[in-house]
C-alpha positions in Angstrom: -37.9 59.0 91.0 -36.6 55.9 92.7 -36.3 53.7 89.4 -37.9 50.4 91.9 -40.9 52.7 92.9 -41.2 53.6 89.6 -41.3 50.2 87.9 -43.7 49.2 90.4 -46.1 52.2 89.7 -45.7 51.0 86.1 -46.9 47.8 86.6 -49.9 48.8 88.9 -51.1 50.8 86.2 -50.5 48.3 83.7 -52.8 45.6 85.6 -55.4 48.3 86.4 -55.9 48.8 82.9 -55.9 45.5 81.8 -58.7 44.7 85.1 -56.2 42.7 86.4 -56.4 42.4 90.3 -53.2 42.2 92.1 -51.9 40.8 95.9 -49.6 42.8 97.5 -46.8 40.5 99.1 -44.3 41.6 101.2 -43.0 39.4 104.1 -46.1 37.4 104.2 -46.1 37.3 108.0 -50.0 38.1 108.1 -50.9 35.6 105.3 -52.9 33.0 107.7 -55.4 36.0 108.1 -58.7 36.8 106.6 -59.8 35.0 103.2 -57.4 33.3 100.2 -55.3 36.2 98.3 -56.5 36.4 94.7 -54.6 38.1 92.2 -51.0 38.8 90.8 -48.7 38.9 93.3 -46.7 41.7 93.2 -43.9 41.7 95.6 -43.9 45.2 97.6 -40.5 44.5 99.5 -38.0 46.3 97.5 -39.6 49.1 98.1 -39.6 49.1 101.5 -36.9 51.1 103.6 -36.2 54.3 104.6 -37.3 57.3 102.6 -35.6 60.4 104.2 -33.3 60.7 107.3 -32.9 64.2 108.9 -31.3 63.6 112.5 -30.8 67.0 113.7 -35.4 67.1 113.6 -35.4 63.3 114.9 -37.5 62.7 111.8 -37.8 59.6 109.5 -39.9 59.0 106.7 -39.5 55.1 106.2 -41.9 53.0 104.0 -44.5 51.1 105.5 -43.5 47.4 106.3 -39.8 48.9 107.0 -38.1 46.8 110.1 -37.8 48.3 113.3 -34.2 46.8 113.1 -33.5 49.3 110.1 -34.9 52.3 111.1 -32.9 54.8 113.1 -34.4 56.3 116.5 -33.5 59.1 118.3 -31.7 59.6 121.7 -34.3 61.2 123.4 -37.8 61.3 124.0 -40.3 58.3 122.0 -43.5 58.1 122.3 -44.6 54.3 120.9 -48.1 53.5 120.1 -48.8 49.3 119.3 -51.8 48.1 117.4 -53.6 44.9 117.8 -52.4 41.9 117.0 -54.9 41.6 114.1 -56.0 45.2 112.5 -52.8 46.8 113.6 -52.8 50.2 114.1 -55.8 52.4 112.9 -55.4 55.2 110.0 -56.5 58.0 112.5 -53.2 56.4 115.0 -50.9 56.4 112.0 -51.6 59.6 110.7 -50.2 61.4 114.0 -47.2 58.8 113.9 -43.7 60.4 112.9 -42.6 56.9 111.9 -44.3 53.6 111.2 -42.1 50.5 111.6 -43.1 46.7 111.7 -41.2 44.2 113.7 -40.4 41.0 111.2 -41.2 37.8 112.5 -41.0 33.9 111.0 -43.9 33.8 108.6 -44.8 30.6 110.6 -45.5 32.7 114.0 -48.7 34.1 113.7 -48.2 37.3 115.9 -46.4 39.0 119.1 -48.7 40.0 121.5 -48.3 43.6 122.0 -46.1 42.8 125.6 -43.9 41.3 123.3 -43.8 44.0 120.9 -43.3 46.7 123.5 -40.0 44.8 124.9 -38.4 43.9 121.4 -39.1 48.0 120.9 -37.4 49.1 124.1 -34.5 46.9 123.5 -34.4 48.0 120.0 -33.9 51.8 121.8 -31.9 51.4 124.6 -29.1 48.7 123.3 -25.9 49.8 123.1 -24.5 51.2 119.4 
């Protein structure tokens, strides 16, 4: 096991034990939303990435909060589906996704608007190697 994954595993066990509540960080770029984060923050980026890379099935397994930027897409065929600015996507829309990738912005911008999104995606797929 991924010695990062597993020291992070550790340490969620550790504060569940202890009732200790934790706030998952990563880039933060969603922090103005909803009420004050309470907890220990435990930082969630270094495990971030991709997971497993077969090209020949066009499959990725990538980590959630992995950058679209980092995350290698096929030559053919994509199908995209964008979640709202808020929620983001639903679980029932992840779980037919082959890949889930974020976009990372300036924590100071509060969001793309999905028109946004959808360029910065296509670029992403058609620019040149």
């Amino acid at each position: 096991m991924d010695p990062t994954l597993q020291a992070l595993q550790e340490r969620v066990r550790a504060a569940a034990a202890a009732g200790t509540p934790l706030m998952l960080v990563g880039s933060r770029t969603k922090a103005f939303y909803g009420n004050e984060p309470r907890g220990e923050a435990l930082d969630v980026r270094p495990v971030a990435g991709i997971v497993d890379y077969e090209p020949t099935e066009l499959v990725v397994t990538v980590r959630g909060g992995t950058p679209l930027w980092s995350t290698p897409l096929p030559a053919g065929p994509v199908g995209w589906i964008f979640g709202g600015e808020g929620a983001g996507l639903s679980v029932a829309a992840q779980a037919v996704c082959q890949r889930l990738v974020s976009i990372p912005i300036d924590a100071a911008v509060e969001s793309l608007n999905v028109a946004a999104a959808v360029n910065i995606c296509q670029y992403e797929l058609h620019r040149p190697a």
